[in-house]
MMTF fields as JSON, N, C-alpha, C and O atoms, coordinates in Angstrom:
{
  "mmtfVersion": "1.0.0",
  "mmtfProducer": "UNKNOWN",
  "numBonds": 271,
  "numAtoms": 272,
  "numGroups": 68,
  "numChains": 1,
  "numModels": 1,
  "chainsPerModel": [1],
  "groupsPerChain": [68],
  "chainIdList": ["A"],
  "bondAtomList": [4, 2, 8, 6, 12, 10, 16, 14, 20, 18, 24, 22, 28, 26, 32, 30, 36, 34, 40, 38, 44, 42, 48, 46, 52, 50, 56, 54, 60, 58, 64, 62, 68, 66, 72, 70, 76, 74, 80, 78, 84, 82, 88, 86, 92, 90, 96, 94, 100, 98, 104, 102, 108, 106, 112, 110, 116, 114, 120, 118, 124, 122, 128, 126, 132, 130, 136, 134, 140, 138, 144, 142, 148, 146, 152, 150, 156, 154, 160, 158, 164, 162, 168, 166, 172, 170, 176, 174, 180, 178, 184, 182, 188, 186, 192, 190, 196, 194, 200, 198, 204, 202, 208, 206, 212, 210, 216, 214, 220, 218, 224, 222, 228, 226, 232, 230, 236, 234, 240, 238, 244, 242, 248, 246, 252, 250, 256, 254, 260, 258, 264, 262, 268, 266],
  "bondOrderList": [1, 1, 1, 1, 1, 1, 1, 1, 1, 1, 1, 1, 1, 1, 1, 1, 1, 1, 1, 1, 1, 1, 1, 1, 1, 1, 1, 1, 1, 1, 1, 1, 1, 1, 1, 1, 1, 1, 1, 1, 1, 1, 1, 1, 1, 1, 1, 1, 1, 1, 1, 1, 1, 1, 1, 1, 1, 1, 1, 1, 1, 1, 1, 1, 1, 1, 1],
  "groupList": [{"groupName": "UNK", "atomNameList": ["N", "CA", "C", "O"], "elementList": ["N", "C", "C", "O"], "formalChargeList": [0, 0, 0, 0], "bondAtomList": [1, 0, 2, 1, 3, 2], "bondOrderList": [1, 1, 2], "singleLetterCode": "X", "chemCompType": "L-PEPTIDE LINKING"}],
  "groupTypeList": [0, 0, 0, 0, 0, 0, 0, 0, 0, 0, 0, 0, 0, 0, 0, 0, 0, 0, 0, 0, 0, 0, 0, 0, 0, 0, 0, 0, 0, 0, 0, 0, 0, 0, 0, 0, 0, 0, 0, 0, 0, 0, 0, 0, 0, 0, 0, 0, 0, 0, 0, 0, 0, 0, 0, 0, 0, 0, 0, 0, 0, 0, 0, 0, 0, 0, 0, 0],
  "groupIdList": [1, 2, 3, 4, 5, 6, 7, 8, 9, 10, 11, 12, 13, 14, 15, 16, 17, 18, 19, 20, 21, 22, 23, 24, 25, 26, 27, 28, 29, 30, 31, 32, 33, 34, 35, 36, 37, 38, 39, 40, 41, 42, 43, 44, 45, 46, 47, 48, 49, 50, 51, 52, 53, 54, 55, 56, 57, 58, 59, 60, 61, 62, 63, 64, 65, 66, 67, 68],
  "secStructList": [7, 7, 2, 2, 2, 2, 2, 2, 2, 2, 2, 2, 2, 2, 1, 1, 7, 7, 1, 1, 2, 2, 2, 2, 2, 2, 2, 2, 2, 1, 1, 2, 2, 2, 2, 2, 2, 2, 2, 2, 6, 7, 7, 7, 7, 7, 7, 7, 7, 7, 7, 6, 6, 2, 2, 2, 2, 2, 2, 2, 2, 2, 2, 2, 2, 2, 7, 7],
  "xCoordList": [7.592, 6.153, 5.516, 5.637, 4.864, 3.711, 2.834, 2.88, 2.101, 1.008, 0.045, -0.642, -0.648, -1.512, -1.921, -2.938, 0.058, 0.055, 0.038, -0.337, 0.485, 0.449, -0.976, -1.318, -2.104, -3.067, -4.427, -5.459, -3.462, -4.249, -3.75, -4.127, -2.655, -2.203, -2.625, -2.74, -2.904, -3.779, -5.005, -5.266, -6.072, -6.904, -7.323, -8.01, -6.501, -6.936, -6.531, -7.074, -5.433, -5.035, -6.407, -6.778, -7.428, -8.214, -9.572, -10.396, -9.621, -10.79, -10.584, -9.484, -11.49, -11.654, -11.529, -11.73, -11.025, -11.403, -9.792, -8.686, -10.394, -9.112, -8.155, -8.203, -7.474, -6.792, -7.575, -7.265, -8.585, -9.414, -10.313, -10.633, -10.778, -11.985, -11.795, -12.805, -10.721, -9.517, -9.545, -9.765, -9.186, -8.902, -10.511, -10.549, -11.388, -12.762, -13.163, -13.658, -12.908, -13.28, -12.714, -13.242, -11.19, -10.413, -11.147, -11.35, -11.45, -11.792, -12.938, -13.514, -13.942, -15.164, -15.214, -16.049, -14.05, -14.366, -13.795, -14.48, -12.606, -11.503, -10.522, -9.35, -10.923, -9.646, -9.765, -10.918, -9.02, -8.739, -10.0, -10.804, -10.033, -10.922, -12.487, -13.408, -12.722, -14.451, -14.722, -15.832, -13.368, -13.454, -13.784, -14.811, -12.658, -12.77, -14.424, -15.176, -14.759, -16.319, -17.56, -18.536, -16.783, -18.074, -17.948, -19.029, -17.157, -16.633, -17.616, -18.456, -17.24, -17.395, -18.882, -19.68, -19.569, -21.266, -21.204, -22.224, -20.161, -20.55, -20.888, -20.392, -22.085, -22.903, -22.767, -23.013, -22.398, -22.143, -23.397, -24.501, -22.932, -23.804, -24.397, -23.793, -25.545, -26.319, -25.818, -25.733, -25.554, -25.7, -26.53, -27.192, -26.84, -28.09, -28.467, -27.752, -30.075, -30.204, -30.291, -30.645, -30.019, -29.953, -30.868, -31.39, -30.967, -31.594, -30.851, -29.757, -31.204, -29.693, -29.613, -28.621, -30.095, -29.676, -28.789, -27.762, -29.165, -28.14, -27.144, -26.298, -26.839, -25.692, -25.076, -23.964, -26.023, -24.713, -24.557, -23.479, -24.914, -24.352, -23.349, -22.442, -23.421, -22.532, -21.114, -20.139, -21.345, -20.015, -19.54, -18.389, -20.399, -19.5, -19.224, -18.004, -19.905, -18.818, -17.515, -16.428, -17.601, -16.771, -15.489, -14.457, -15.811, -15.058, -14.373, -13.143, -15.063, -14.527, -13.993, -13.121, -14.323, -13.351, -12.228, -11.629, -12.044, -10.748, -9.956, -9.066, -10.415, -9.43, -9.631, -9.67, -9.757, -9.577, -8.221, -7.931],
  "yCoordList": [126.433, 126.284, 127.587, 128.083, 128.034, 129.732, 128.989, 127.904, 130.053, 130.298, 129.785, 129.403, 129.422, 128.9, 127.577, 127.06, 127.21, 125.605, 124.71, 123.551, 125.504, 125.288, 125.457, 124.565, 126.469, 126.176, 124.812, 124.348, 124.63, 123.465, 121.896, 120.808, 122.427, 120.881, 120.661, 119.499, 121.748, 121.71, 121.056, 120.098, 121.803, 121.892, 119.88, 118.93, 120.179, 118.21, 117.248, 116.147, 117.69, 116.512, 116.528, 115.505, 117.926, 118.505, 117.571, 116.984, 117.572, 116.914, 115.935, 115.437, 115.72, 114.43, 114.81, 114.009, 116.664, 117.429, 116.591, 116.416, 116.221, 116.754, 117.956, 118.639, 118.254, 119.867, 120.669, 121.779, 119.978, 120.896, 120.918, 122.094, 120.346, 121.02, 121.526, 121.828, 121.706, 122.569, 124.071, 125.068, 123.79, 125.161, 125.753, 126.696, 125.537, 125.959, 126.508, 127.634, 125.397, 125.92, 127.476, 128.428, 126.948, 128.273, 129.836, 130.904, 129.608, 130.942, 130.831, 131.886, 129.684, 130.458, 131.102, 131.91, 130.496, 130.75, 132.217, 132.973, 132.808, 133.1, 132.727, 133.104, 132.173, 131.453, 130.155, 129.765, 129.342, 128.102, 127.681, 126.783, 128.272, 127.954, 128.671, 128.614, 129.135, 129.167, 127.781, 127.247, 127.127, 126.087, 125.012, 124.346, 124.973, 123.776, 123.823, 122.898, 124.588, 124.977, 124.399, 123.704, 125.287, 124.677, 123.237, 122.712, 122.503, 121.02, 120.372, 119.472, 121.011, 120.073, 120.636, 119.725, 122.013, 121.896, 122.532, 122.239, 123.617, 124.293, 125.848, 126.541, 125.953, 127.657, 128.451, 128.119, 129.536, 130.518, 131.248, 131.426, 131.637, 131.992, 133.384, 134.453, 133.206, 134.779, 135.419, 135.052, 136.708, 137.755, 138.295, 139.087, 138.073, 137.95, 139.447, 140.315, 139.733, 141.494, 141.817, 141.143, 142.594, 143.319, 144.742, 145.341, 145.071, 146.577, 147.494, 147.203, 148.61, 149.944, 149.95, 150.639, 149.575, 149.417, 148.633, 148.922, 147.273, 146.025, 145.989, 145.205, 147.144, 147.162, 148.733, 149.134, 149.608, 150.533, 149.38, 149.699, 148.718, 148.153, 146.972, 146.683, 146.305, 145.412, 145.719, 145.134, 147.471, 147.721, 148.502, 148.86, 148.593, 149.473, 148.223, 148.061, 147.094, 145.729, 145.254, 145.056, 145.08, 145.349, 146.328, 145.903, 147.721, 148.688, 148.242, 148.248, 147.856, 147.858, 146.761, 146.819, 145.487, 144.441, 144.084, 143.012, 145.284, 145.737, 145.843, 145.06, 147.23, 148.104, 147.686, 148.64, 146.212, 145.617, 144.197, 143.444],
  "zCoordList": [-37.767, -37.859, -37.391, -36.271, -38.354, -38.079, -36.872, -36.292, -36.83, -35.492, -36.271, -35.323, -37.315, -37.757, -38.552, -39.016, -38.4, -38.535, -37.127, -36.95, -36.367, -34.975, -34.586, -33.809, -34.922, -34.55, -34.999, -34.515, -36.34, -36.896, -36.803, -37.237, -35.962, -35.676, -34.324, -33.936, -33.449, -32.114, -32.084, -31.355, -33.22, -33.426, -34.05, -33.677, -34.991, -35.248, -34.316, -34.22, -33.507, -31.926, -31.268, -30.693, -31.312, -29.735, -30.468, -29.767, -32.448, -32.536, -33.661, -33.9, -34.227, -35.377, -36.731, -37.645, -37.013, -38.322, -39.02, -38.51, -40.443, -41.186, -41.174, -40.151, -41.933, -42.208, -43.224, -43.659, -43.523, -44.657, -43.689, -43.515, -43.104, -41.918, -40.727, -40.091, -40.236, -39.845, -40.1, -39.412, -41.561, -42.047, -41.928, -41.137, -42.319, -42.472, -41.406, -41.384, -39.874, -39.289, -38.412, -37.838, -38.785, -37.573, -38.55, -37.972, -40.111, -40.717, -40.481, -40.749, -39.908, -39.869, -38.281, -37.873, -37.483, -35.664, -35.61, -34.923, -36.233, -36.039, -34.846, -34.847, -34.108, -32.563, -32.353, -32.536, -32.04, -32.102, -30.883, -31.134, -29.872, -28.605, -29.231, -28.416, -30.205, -30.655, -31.484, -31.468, -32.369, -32.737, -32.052, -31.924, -31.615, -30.267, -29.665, -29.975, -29.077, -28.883, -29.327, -29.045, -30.429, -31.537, -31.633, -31.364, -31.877, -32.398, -30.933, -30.923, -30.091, -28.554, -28.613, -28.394, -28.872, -28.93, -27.732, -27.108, -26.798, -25.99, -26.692, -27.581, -25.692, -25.882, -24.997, -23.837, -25.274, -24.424, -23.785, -24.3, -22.492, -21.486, -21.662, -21.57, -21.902, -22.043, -20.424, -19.252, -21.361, -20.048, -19.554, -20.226, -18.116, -16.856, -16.825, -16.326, -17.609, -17.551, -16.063, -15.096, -16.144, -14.99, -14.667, -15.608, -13.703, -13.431, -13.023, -12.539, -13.107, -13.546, -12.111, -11.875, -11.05, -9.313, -9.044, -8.431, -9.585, -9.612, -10.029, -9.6, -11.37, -12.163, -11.469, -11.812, -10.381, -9.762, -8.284, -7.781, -7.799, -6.428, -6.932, -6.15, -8.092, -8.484, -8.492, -8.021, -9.569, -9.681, -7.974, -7.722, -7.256, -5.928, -5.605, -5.617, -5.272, -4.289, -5.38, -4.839, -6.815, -7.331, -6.811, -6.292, -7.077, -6.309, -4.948, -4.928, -3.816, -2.834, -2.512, -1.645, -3.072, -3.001, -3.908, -3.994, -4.621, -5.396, -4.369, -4.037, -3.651, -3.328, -1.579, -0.802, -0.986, -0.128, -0.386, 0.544]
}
C-alpha cells in the first residue's frame, strides 16, 4: 500500500468522506491534516502583529532561553 492509499484510508476512518471525496479533498488540501481540518471546521490562528520592539525583545528571550 503507497502513501496515498494509506492516506485515504486514514482520511475516511478520521471522517464520513467516501474515496471520491477523499480523493478531492487530499488534492484540494494537499496533507492529510489540512483535510482532516477542514472536514472538522478548524481555522487557523492569525498571526498576532506585532511592533518591530516586540519582535527584537521576543527574539532575544527566545535567544536566551535557548542557550539556557
Amino acid at each position: 500500500m503507497d502513501t496515498n492509499n494509506q492516506e485515504l484510508d486514514i482520511l475516511c476512518r478520521q471522517t464520513n468522506y467516501t474515496i471520491e471525496q477523499a480523493k478531492e479533498s487530499l488534492q484540494r488540501n494537499k496533507t492529510l491534516e489540512k483535510s482532516i481540518q477542514e472536514y472538522l471546521g478548524v481555522l487557523s490562528k492569525p498571526e498576532p502583529i506585532v511592533s518591530v520592539n516586540q519582535g527584537i525583545f521576543k527574539s532575544i528571550r527566545e535567544f536566551i532561553d535557548n542557550a539556557s
